[in-house]
N, C-alpha and C positions, 0 to 999 in steps of 0.2 A: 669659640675660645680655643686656646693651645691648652693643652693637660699636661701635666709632665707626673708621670707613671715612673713609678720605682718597680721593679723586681725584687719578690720575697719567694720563700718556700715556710711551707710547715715544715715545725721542728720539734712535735709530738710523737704521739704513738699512732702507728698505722703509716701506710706509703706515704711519702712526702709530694705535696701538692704546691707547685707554681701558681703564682700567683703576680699580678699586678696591680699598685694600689695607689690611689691619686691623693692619698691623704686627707689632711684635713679636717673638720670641723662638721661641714655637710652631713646632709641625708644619705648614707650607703646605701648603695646599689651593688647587685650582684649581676656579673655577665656570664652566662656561661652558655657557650659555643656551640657549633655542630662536630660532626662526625671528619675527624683526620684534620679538622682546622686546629686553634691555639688562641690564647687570650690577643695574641698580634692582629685574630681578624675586624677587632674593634676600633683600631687606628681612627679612620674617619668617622665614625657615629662619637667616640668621644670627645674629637675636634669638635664638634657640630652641638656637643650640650651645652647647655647653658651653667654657667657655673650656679654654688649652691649645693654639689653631690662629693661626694665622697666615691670616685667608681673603682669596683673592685671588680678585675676580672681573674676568674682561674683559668687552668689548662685541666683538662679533665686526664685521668689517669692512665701514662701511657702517650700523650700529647704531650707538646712544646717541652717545658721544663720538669713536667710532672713524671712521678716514676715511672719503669714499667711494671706491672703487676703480673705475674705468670698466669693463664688461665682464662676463663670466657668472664666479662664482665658482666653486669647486672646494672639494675636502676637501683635498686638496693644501695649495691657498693657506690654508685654516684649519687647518690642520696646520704649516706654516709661521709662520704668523702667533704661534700658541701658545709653538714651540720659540724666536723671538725674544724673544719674554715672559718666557720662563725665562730667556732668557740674561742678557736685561739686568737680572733679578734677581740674576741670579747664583744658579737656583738647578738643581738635578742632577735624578733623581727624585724625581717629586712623586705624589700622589691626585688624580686629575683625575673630578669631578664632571659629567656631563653633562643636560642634559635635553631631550628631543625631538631636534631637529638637534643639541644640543650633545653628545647619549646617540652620534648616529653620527659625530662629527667625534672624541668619546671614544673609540670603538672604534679610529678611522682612527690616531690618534695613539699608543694602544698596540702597534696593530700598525705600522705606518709605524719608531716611536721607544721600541721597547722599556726600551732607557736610560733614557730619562727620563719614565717611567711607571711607579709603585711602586705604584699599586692603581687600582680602575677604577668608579665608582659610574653605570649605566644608569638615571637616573629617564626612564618612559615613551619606551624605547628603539624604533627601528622598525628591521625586518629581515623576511628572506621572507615578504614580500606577494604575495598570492595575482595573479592577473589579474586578477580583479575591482578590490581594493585601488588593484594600481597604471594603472588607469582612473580610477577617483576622486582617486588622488593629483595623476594626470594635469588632467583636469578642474577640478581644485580649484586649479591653477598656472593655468589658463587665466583662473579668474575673478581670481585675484593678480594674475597682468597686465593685467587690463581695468580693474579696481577702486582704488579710492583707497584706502589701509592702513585709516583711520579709518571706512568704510564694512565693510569685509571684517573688523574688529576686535568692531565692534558685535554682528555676525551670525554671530559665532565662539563670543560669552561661553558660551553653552549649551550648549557645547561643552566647553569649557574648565574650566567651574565646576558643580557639584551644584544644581539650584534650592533646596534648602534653603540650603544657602552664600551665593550670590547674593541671598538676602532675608534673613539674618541681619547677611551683611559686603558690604551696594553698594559701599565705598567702597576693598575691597581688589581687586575686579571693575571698579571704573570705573578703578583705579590701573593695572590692566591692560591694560584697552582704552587708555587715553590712550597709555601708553609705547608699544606697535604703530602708533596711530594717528599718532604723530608720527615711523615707521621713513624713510627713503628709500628711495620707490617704488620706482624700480631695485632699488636691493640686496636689499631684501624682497621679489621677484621671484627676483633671481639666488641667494637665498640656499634660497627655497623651491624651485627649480630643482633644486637640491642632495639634499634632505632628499625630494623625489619623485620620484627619479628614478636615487637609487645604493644601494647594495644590499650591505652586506659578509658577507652570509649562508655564503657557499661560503669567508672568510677567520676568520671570528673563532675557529674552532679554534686557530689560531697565537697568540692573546694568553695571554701566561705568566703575567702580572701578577692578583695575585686580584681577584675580579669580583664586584659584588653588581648585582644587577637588582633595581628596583621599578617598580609600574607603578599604576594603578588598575581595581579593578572594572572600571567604567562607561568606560573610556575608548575612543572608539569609531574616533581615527585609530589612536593609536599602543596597538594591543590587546594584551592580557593573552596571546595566542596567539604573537604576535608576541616578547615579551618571555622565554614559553615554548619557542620553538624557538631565541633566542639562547642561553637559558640550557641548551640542550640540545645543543648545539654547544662550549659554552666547558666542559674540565675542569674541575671543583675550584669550579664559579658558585656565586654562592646566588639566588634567585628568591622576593621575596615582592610576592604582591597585595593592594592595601592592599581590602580590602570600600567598596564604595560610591562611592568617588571616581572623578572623571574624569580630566583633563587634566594639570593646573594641581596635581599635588600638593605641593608646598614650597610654593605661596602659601595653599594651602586647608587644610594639614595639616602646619604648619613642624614643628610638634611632635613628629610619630612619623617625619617625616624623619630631623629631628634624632635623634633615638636610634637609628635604623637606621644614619646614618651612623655616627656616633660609635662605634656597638656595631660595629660591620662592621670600623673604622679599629683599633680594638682588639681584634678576633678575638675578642667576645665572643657564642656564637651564640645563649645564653641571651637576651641582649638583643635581637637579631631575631627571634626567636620571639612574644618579649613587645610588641616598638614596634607592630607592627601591628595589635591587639586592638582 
């Protein structure tokens, strides 16, 4: 289906927060992003739902349209940030979608805001990283802070994307790099600060709310292992690895996204068995 997405901002108390929202009638859904991306990196996974939702994505703080806030960020403040969004929607428990940083500020906020979390989608979740890991995580914050976003963005995509993706679709790979590359320095800093350095591995037993985890084959920060021992900590999870992909799965594979969510949102398990194939 095509969506067509308004641009809003809050216009309460606390940083004002971007936002994009498909309206509507439907079941809301919340998206919220990775690290230096923007509600924009949703494009094709919202193509790809099935109508019936209500999709709301934000820009997390300091991202796309959202303020910048002076200072080192927290899960906290993006947990904060969120539960204002709901409010001034006006809306109770929702599905909260996360991916990369969004996958752990999803976790923070179900367990933080049981209330207002009625199910929990991890795309390429991180959680108990080794030492090793979190030395690279560590180090990989060092070159974010030394580097301009649009430098650090280029020498990410291989990362990010499959080389056969990248030589089929440059232009959903260069959509990608451009939205990082035009992050604010600071916050993409303070935000990666966040996403390398907190850890809800010893807490996500406590989330009540159903869970599904996806992740990619290939994805070499936020690994299949990683995604493995959240879903082995959380009762009642579901866990699937999509074969072959990396990072970037909703931009590279809106498709089997899409049906995993949708099938997962409707407790269909026949359908995640299948989206993956």
């Amino acid at each position: 289906m095509t969506t067509a997405m308004q641009e809003f901002s809050t216009t309460g108390p606390g940083p004002a927060i971007g936002y994009l929202d498909s309206g509507g009638t439907g079941e809301p859904v919340v998206f919220v992003h990775g690290v230096g991306s923007s509600s924009a990196t949703w494009r094709e996974l919202f193509a790809a739902l099935p109508s019936g939702y209500r999709l709301i994505a934000a820009d997390l703080r300091g991202h796309g349209r959202s303020a910048v806030v002076p200072g080192q960020g927290s899960l906290a403040a993006f947990v904060a940030d969120h539960v204002r969004l709901l409010d001034e929607l006006g809306l109770g428990a929702v599905p909260v979608v996360g991916f990369s940083l969004g996958a752990l500020i999803g976790q923070a906020i179900a367990l933080a805001r049981p209330d207002r979390t009625s199910a929990l989608v991890l795309l390429n979740g991180v959680g108990a990283r080794t030492a090793a890991e979190q030395a690279r995580a560590r180090e990989r914050l060092d070159v974010i802070r030394a580097s301009p976003p649009a430098e650090v963005a280029r020498a990410s995509a291989s990362r990010w994307f499959t080389e056969s993706f990248a030589a089929q679709s440059p232009a959903v790979v260069a959509s990608e790099v451009a939205i990082v590359s035009s992050v604010h320095p600071a916050s993409y800093a303070a935000a990666y600060a966040v996403l390398a350095t907190a850890d809800l591995i010893g807490e996500v037993h406590a989330i009540a709310c159903p869970v599904l985890l996806v992740t990619g084959e290939g994805d070499v920060g936020s690994t299949p292992r990683m995604s493995a021992e959240i879903h082995a900590r959380i009762p009642g999870s579901r866990l699937v690895v999509v074969p072959v992909k990396k990072h970037y799965l909703h931009r590279e594979a809106p498709s089997v996204i899409a049906r995993l969510i949708s099938g997962f949102l409707a407790s269909d398990p026949g359908q995640l068995a299948d989206a993956a194939e």
